[in-house]
C-alpha positions in Angstrom: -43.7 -2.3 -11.6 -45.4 -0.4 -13.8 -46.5 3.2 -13.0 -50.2 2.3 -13.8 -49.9 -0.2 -11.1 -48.3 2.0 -9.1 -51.5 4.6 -9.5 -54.0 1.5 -9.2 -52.6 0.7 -5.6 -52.6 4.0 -4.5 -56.2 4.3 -5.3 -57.2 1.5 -3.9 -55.2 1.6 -0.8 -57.0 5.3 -0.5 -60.4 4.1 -0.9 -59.5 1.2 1.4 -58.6 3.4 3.8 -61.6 5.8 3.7 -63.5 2.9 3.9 -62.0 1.5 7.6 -62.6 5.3 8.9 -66.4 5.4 7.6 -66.8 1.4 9.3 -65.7 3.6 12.2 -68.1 6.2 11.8 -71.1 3.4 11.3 -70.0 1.8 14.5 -70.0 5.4 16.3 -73.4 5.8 14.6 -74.7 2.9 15.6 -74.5 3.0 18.9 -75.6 6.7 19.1 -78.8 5.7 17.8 -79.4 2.3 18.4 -77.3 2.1 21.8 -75.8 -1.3 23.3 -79.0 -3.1 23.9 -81.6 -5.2 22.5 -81.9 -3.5 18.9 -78.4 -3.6 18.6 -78.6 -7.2 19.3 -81.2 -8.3 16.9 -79.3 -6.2 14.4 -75.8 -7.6 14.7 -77.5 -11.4 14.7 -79.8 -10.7 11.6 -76.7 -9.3 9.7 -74.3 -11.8 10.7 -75.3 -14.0 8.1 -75.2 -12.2 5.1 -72.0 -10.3 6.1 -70.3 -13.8 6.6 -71.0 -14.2 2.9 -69.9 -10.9 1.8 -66.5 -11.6 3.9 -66.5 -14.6 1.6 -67.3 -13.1 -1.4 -66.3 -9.4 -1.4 -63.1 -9.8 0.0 -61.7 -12.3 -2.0 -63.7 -15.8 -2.7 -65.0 -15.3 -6.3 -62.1 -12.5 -7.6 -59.5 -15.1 -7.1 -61.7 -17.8 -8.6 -62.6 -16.2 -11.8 -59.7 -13.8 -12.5 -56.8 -16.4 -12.7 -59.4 -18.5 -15.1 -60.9 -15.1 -17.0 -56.8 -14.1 -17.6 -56.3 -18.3 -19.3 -59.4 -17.7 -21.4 -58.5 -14.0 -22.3 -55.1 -15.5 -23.2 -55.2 -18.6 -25.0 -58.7 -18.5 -26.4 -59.6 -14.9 -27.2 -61.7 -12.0 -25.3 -64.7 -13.3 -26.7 -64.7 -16.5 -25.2 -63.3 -14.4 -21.9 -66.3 -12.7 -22.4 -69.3 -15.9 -22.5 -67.6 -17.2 -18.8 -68.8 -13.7 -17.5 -72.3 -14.2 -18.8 -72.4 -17.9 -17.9 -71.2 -16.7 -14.7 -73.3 -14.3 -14.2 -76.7 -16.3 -14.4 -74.9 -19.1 -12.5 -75.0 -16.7 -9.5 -77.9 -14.9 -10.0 -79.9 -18.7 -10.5 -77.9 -20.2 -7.4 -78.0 -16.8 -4.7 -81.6 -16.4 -5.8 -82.1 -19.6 -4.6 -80.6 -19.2 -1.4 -82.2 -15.8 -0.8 -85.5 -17.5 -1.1 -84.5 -20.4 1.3 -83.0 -18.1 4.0 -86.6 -15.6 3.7 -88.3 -19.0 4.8 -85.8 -20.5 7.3 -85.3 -16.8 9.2 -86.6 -18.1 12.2 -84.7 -20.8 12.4 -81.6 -19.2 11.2 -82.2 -16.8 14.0 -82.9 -19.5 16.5 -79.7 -21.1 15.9 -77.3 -17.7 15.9 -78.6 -16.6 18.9 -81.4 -19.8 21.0 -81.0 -17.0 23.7 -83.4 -14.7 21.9 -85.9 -17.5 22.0 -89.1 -16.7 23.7 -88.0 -13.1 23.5 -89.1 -10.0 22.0 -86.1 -9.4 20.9 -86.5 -12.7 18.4 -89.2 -11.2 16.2 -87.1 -8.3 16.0 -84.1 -10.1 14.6 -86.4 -12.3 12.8 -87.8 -9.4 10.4 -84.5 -7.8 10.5 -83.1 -10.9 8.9 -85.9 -10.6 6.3 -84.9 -7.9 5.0 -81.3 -7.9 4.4 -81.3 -11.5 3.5 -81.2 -9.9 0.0 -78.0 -8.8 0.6 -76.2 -12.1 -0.4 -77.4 -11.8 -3.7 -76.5 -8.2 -4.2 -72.8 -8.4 -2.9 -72.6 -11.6 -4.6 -73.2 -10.1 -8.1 -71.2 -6.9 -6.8 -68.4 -9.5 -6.2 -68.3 -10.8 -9.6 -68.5 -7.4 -11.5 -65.6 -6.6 -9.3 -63.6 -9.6 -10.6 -64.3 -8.7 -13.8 -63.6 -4.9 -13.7 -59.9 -6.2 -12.1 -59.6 -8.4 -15.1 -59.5 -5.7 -17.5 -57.5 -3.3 -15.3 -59.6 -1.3 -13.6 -59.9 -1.2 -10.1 -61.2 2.3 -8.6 -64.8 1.5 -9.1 -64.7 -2.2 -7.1 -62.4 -0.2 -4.4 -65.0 2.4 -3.5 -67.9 0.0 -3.6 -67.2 -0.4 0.1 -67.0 2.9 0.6 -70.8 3.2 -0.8 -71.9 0.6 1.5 -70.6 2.4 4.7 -71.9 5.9 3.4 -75.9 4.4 3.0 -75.3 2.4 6.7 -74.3 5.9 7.9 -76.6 7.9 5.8 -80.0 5.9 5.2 -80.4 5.8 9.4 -79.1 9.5 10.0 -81.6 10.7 7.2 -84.2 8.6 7.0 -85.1 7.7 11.0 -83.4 11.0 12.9 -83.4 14.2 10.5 -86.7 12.8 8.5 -88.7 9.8 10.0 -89.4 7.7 7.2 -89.0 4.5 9.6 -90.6 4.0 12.5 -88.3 2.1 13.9 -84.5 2.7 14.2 -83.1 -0.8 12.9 -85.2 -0.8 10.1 -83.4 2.1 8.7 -80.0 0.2 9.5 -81.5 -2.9 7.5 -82.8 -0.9 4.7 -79.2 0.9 4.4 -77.4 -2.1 3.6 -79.9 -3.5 0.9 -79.3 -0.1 -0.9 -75.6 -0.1 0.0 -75.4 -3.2 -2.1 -77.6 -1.9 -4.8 -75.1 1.3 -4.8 -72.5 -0.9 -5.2 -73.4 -2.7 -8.2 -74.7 0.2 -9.9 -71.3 2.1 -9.5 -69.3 -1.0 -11.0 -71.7 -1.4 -13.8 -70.7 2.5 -15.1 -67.6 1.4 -15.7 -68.7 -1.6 -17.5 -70.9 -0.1 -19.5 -68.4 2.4 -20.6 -65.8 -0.3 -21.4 -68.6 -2.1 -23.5 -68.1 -5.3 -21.1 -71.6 -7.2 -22.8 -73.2 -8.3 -19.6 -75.9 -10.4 -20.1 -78.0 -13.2 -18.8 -78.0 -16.6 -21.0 -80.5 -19.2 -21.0 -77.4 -21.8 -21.2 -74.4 -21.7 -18.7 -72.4 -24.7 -19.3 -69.4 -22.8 -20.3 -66.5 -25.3 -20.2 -64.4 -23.1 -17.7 -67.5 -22.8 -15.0 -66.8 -25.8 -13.5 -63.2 -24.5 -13.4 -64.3 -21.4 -11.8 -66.5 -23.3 -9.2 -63.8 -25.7 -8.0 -61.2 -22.9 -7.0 -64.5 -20.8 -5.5 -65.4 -23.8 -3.3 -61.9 -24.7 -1.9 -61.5 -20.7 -2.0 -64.5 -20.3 0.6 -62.9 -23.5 2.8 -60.0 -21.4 2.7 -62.1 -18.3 4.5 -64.0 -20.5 6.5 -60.6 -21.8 8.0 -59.8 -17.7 8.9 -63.2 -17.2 9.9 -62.5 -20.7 12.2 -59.5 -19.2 13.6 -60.9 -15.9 15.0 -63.8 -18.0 16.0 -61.1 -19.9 18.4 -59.3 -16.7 19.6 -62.0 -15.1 21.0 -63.1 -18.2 22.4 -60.1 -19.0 24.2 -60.0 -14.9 25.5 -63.3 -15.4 27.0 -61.2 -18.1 29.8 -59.5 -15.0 30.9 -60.3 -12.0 32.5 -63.2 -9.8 31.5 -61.8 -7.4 29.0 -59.3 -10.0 27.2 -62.2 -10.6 24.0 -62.5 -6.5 23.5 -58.3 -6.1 23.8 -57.6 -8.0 21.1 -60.8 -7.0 19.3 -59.9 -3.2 19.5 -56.2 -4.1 18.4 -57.2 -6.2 15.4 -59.3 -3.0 14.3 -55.9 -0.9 14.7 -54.2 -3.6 12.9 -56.6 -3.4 9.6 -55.5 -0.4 9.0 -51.9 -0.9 7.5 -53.2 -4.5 6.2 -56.1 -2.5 4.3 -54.2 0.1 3.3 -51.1 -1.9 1.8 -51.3 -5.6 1.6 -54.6 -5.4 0.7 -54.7 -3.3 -2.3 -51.1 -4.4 -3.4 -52.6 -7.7 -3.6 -56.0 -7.0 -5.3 -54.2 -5.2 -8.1 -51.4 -7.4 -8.9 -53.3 -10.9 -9.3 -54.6 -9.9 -13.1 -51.0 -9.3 -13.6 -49.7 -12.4 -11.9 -52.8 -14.4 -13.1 -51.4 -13.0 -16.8 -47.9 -13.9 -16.7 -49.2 -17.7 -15.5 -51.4 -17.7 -18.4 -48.5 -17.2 -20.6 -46.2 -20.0 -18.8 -43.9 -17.0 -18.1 -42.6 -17.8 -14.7 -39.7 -15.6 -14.6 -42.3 -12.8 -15.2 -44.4 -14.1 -12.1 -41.8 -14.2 -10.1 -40.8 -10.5 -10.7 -43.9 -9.5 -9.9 -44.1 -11.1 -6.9 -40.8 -9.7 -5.8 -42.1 -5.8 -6.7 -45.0 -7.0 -4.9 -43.6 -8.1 -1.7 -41.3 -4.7 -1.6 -44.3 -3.0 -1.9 -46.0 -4.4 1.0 -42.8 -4.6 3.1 -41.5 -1.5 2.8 -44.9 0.2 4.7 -45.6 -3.2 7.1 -41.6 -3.1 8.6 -41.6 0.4 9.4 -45.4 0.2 10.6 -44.4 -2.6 12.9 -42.0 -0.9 14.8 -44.0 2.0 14.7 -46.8 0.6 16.5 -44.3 -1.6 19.0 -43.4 1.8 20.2 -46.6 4.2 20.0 -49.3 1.1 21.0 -50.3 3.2 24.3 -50.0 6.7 22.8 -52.5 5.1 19.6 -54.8 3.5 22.1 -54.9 6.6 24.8 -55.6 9.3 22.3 -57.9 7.5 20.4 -60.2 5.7 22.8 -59.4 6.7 26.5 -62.3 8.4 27.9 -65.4 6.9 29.5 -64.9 3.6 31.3 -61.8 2.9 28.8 -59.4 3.5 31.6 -55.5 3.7 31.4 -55.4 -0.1 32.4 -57.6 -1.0 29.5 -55.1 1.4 27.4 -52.0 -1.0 28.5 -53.9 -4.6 28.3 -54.9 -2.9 24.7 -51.6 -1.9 23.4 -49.8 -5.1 24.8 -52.2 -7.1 22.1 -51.1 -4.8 19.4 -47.9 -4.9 20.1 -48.1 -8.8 19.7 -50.3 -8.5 16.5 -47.9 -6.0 15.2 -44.7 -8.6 15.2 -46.6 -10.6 12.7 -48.1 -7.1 10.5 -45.7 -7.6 7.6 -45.9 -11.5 7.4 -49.5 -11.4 7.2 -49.1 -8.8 4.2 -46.1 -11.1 2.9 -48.3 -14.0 2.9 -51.0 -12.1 1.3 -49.1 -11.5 -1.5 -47.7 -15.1 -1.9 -51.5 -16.5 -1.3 -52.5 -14.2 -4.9 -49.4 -15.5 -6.2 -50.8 -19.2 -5.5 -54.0 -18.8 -7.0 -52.8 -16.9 -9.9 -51.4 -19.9 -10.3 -54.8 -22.4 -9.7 -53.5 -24.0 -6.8 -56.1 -22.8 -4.1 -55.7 -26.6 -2.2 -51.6 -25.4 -1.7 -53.2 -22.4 0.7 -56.5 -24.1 2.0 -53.6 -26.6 3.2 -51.5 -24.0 4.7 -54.2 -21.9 6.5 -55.3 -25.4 8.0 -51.5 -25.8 9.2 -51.5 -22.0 10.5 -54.9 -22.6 12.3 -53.2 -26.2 14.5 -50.3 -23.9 15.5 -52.6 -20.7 16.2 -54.7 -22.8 18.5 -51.7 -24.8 20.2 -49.3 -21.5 20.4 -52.2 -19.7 22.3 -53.0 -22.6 24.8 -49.0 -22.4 25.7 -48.9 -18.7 26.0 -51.9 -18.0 27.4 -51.1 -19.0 31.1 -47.8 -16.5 30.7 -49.0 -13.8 28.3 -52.8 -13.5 28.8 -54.8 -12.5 26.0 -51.4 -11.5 24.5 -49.9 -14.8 24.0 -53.4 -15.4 22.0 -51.9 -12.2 19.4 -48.3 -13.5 19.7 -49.7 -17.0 18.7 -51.4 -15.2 15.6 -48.3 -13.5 14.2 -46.4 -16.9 15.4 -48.5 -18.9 12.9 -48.7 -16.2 10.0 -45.4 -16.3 10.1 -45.2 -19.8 9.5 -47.6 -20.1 7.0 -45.7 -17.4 4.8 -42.6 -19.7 5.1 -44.6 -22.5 4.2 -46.2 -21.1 1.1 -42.9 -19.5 -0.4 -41.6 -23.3 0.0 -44.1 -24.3 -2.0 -44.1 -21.7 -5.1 -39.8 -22.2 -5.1 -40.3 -26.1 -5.8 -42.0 -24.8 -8.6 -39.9 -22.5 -10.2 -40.8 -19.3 -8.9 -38.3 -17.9 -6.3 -37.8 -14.0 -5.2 -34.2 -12.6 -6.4 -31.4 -11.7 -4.1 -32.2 -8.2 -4.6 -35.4 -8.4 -2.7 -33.6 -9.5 0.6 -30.9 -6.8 0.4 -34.3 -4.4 0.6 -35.5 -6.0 2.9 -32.7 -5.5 5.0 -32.2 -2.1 4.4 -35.7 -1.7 5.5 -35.3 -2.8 8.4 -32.3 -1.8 9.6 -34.0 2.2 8.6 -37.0 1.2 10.7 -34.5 0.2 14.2 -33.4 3.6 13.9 -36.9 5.2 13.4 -37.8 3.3 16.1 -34.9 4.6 18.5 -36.0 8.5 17.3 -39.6 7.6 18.5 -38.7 6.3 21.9 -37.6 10.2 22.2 -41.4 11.0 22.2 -42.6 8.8 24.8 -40.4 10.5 27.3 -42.8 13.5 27.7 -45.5 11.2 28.2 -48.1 13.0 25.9 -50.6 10.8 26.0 -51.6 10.8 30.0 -54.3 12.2 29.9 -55.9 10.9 26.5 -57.7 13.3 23.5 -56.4 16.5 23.4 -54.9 18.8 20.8 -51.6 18.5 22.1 -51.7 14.9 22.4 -53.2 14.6 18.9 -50.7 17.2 17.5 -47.5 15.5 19.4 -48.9 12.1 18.2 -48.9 13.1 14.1 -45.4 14.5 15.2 -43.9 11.9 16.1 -45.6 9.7 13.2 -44.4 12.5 10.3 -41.1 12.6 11.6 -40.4 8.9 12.0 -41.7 8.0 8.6 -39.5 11.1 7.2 -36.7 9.8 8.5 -37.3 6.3 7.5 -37.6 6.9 4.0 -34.8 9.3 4.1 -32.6 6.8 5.4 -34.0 4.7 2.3 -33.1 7.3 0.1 -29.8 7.4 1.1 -29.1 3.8 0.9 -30.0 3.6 -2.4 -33.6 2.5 -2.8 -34.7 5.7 -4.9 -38.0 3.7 -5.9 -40.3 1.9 -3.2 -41.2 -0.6 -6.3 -39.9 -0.9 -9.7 
């Protein structure tokens, strides 16, 4: 791999990262100033929508739609041509979300009465109402953020799309904390939320288009967009967004099935899965995001050895963080989950129900960011129906896995079943992408065994920590400082152990 992509992933998994920790601080915002009730109600229903769309979009939808078919134009007919899908592309969706924005601004109340009928006859339902109004906009702006993203990736540049999300946090932290408590502009708390996502989105196209603009990218509208490849583009985007709706489908069904247990088995797993995004944002993520323009590239070019190199360096990449994270986590769940949120009514018992769900997660952490990688490859490759069909398949055995477990396990046989169906679907996909040439050499197994057999014994040097039992009594310096220990040391000694073995380079 290529020390350019080497630098592109560690900026992105930075800025990935910084972004998480301020989606923390909004939360921790949010319910300083807004509290748990009903404004924090109406704003979590009015924003629903839109965010649903920008998990569609933002993370994924439209860059693996028009990148794979942006890379075959670039390639075969010529940057300029490259250049008219972007334009026909870009008044597609500014035509089409334009549309929708002015749809949603009429059907609000409806939209609002269907999210949440228990706000009907309410207060609370004009609240959520107007709050819907204004951040319906939203979908429009993250939309056309989306596709400058897609494009910027295209060309090789990927710090700008990475810290749009960071921009978005900082005006949902700052437009509120400015605006409402240090100088009332608002009269009303949640209005300053709303308004701090509309600029958030406005911030984030405007720090894409500098980069554009400076790369001489001609972004235009056109009174014609019947580009031949737009259809192309729309076909993988529409079985792209099934694809997302079947994940979105499949948390839907989780929680679901945790609110048949006891009270507290929904929040478990929710705090876990946060803990869990971490590593996946960090690594899989941004290894990911910055390797389908190559692999999208090499397919281009008919140059399957190339994709499957690439894939390879990419699934090292990912591994050789998610392995040693997973048995990091195994071991340090209740130490992570006492320092960082035992206080209040988080008891020690909701510490334990807590860290048993991320223990469960954690056994699937680096097949989710294995199958990551092999889902780019995939679409790189135009076959977005090979992992709508696979997600459908992980979603049957997510939901029949957690209805076995769950009388046993709890709310943990509902994580186990997760990272028993990733799992799956990673074997699944890499199936399908060998029958068609592309298989991962025999080198990356002997890593991948070295990896883990230097993670076992990082794991058995951890175990040493628990024994003072640091984290009884939750936040405290020493608990904190014992805590970064015990992390600096065990990831010292894993890649030590690395070194030794041979693997001088995490990737190529």
């Amino acid at each position: 791999m290529k020390r350019s992509a080497r630098r592109n992933i560690i900026a992105v998994g930075g800025l990935t990262g910084i972004s998480r920790i301020l989606g923390f601080v909004r939360d921790m915002v949010m319910a300083w100033i807004l509290g748990a009730g009903v404004l924090t109600d109406a704003f979590i229903v009015a924003f629903r929508i839109p965010n649903l769309l920008r998990r569609f979009m933002a993370e994924g939808t439209v860059s693996v739609a028009f990148i794979p078919v942006f890379s075959e134009a670039k390639e075969k007919e010529g940057i300029a041509k490259a250049f008219e899908l972007t334009r026909d592309m870009l008044t597609f969706m500014f035509y089409a979300l334009t549309a929708v924005v002015i749809i949603g601004e009429i059907i609000a109340p409806a939209m609002v009465g269907a999210l949440a009928p228990g706000f009907l006859g309410d207060p609370v339902f004009d609240v959520a109402v107007r709050l819907t109004r204004i951040m319906f906009p939203f979908i429009l702006l993250i939309g056309i953020a989306a596709l400058l993203m897609g494009i910027l990736n295209s060309l090789g540049h990927f710090t700008a799309p990475a810290g749009a999300p960071v921009l978005l946090n900082v005006f949902m932290i700052g437009v509120p904390v400015a605006g409402y408590v240090m100088y009332p502009i608002f009269d009303r708390p949640e209005d300053a939320f709303a308004w701090g996502v509309i600029l958030g989105g406005i911030a984030q196209i405007i720090l894409q288009m500098i980069p554009l603009r400076i790369m001489k990218v001609p972004l235009r509208f056109t009174a014609h967009f019947y580009h031949p490849r737009l259809r192309q583009v729309l076909k993988l985007m529409g079985v792209a967004a099934i694809g997302a709706s079947v994940y979105q489908l499949n948390v839907f069904i989780g929680t679901l099935l945790a609110s048949l247990l006891p009270t507290g088995s929904v929040s478990y797993l929710y705090y876990a899965s946060r803990i869990l995004e971490l590593p996946l944002g960090l690594f899989a993520f941004s290894v990911s995001n910055v390797m389908l323009p190559a692999l999208s590239t090499a397919f281009a070019r008919s140059d399957r050895e190339k994709v499957a190199s690439l894939t390879g360096d990419s699934m090292i990449a990912v591994l050789i963080f998610t392995i040693p994270a997973t048995i990091g986590m195994l071991v340090l769940a209740e130490p992570i989950f006492a320092v960082l949120f035992m206080r209040g009514k988080f008891a020690m018992a909701d510490v334990h129900a807590s860290a048993f769900a991320l223990q469960m997660y954690a056994l699937g952490l680096s097949a989710v960011g294995a199958s990551r990688i092999l889902t780019q490859t995939l679409y790189a490759m135009q076959q977005p129906k090979e992992v709508v069909k696979t997600a459908w398949i992980s979603l049957i055995i997510n939901a029949l896995c957690s209805v076995a477990l769950m009388p046993f396990m709890g709310h943990g046989g509902i994580a186990l079943a997760s990272s028993i169906s990733i799992a799956v679907q990673m074997v699944i996909m890499y199936r399908i992408i060998s029958r068609q040439g592309i298989t991962l050499p025999r080198e990356i197994w002997i890593k991948t065994a070295r990896m883990i057999g230097a993670s076992l014994v990082m794991g058995g040097v951890l175990l040493l920590f628990l024994h003072t039992k640091f984290w009884m009594n939750g936040l405290s310096i020493v608990s904190v400082s014992i805590l970064l220990c015990a992390v600096a040391v065990g990831g010292g000694l894993y890649f030590a152990m690395l070194w030794f073995m041979g693997m001088r380079y995490s990737i190529r």
